[in-house]
N, C-alpha and C positions, 0 to 999 in steps of 0.2 A: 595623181595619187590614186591609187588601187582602192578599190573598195574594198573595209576588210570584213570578215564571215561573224555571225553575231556573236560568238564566243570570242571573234576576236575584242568585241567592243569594252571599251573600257580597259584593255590589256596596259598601257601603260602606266596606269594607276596602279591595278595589281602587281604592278614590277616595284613597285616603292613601297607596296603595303605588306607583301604578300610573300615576294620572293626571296630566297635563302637563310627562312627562318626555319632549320628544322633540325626540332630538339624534343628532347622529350625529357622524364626524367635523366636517366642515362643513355641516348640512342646515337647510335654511330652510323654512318650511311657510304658508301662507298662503289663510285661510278666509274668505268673504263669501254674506253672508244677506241675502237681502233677501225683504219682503212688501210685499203694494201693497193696497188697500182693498176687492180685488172679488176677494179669495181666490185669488191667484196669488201664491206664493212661486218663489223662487230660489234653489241652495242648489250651492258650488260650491265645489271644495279644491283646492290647485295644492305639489305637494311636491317639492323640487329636492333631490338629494342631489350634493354635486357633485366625489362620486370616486366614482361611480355613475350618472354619465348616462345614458340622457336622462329628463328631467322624469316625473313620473308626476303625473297630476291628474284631476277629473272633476267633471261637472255635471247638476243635476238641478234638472227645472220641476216645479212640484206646482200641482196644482189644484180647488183643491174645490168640489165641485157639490153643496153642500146640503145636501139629504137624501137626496143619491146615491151618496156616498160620495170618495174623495180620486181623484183621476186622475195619476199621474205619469209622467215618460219623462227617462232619463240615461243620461250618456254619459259612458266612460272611456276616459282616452286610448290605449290599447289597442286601439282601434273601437270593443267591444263595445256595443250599445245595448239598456236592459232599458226594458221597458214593466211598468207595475205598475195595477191596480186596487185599492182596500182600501175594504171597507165595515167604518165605526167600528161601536164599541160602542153599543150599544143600537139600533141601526136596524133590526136584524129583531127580536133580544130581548135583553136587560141580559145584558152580561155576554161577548157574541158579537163576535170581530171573525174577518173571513174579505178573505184577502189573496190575490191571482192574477197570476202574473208570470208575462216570455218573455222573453228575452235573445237575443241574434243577433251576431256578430262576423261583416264579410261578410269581412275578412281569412282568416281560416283556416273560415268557414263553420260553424262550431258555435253551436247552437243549444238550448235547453231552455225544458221549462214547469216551473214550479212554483206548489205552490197548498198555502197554510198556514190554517189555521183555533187559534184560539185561545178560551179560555175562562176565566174567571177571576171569583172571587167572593169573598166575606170568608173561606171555609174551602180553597178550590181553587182551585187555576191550571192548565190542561192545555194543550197543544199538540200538533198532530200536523202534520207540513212534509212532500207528497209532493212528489220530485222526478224528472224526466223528463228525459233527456240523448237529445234524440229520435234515433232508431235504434241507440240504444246501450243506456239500462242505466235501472232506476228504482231509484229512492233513499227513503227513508222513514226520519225524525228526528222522536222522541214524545220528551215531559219532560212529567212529572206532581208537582205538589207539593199536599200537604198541610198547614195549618195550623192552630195549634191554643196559645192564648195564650201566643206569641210565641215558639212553636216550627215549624220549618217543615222536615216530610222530603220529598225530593222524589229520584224516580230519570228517569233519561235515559238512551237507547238512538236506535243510528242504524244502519240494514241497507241493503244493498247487494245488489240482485240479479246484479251483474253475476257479482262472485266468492263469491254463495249464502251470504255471513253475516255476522254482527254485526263491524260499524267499530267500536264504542264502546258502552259500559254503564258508565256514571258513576251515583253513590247521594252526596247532600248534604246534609247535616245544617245548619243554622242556628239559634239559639237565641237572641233579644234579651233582656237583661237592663234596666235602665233605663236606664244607660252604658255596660253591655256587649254586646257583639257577638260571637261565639263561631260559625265557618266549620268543619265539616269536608268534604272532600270525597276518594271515592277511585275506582278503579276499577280491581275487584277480576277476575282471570282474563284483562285483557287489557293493563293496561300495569304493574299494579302499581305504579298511581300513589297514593299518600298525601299530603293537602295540609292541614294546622291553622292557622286566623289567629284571631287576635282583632282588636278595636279599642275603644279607652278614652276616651270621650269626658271628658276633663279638667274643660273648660268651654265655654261656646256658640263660642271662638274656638282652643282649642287640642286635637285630635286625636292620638293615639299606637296605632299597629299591629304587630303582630309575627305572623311567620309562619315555617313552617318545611314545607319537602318532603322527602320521602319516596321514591326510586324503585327499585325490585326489592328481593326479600327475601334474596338469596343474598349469597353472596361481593362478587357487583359492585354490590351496595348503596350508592347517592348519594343525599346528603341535602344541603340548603342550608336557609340560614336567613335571617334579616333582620327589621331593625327599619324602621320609619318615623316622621315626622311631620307634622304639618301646622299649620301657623298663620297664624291670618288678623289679620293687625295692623288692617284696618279695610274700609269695604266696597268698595275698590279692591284694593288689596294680600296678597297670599297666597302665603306661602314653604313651599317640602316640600323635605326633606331624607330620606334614607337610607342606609341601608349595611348589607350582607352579608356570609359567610363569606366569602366569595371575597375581601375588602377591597375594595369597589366604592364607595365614593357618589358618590351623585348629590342634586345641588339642584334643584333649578327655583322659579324668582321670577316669581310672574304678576301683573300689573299692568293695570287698568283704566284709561285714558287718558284716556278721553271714553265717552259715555254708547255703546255699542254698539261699541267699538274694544278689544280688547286684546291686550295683548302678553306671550309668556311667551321666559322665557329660562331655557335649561338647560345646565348643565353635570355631565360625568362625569368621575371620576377616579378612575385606578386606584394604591390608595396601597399595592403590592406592588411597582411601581416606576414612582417617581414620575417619576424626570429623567427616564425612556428609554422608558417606556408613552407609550400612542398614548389619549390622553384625548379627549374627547368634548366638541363643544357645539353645541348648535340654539338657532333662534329660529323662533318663530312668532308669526302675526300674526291674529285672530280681528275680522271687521268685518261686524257686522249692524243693515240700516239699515229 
């Protein structure tokens, strides 16, 4: 088993809690992928909220040159346009990927580099992401994790030279059992944040999660909680439902239409009041050809 990177931790949980719910009042969201045979993909999102105009979307070319590594260049509708280089793993040595970007908006004229290297092996996963907001400020974001039969510690830290100290220091804990899944995460001295998930894997088609936060120790101590689930009636169809202390759920129904087309549809509802709350629904649309 790979060890995975600290954002990856806790990802399967997030996949039951988190993913294919998105909806807004009325927001529509609509994704296409395309590859062609001489290693040129396309890859592009287009998301209309529409008591929040105007459109937000963006596009990106990828192209990979061999044993040279990926080449890519994208564009959001914002201007900004980023350029990316990424040499895969294994090309200088197992285990190594090293990634180089620039970004440029000629709108408002900001610009930066960034350059991330990564590493990762059956026991370790490290990364270190330097960032350059050029004539302004550097930035530097490491996460290191550990593993060790089917336990994984990993800590994460991000500094900021502009204002001379630590953004964030998060410490993650993950633990797999053989259907269990077990998340903690926190960050301790600087937001007093606490986070516990589990996930239960039932059977190969039916998922259940529960999670609960944590934030300040004092008096003004906020916590939220929530369940989830996920079931996949067959290998088109796949329904997640939820709900919160808050009295929140939400569904989402994703559906497989055609071989590279699908479509999810979500709704939220707020059952603290039902006639006169302002409930929630999206559709999105995923086509990759």
């Amino acid at each position: 088993m790979t060890t995975p990177s600290f954002t990856e931790l806790g990802q399967s949980i997030r996949n039951v809690l988190n993913s294919s719910y998105e909806y807004g009042r009325r927001v529509v969201r609509i994704t296409l992928k395309a590859k062609s045979e001489n290693n040129l993909e396309i890859d592009s999102s287009y998301k209309l909220n529409c008591e929040n105009p105007p459109a937000r979307g963006d596009a990106t070319v990828k192209l990979r040159l061999q044993d040279y590594g990926v080449l890519s260049e994208k564009w959001n509708s914002d201007g900004t346009i980023n350029l990316e280089y990424k040499i895969d793993e294994g090309k200088i040595f197992e285990g190594l990927r090293i990634v180089g970007g620039y970004s440029y908006n000629p709108s408002t004229n900001d610009s930066g580099l960034k350059v991330t290297t990564k590493f990762k092996n059956d026991f370790l996963n490290c990364s270190l992401c330097v960032g350059n907001a050029l004539d302004k400020h550097l930035s530097f974001l490491a996460g290191v994790v550990i593993g060790l039969r089917g336990l994984f510690i990993g800590y994460q830290f991000e500094y900021e030279s502009l204002s001379s100290s630590f953004t964030a220091s998060n410490i993650g804990v993950t633990y797999k059992f053989t259907d269990l899944s077990v998340y903690f995460k926190c960050s301790p001295g600087m937001t007093d944040h606490y986070d516990l998930s589990a996930v239960y894997k039932v059977n190969e088609n039916f998922k259940a999660a529960i999670t609960g936060t944590l934030t300040g120790l004092d008096t003004r101590a906020n916590w939220k909680g929530g369940w989830g689930v996920q079931y996949k009636f067959d290998e088109a169809a796949t329904l997640r439902m939820k709900f919160n202390n808050e009295l929140q759920l939400d569904t989402s129904i994703q559906h497989l239409l055609y071989d590279g087309i699908k479509v999810t549809l979500a709704f939220g509802i707020d059952c603290r009041d039902f006639e006169n709350s302002r409930h929630r629904v999206g559709l999105a649309i995923d086509m990759e050809v």
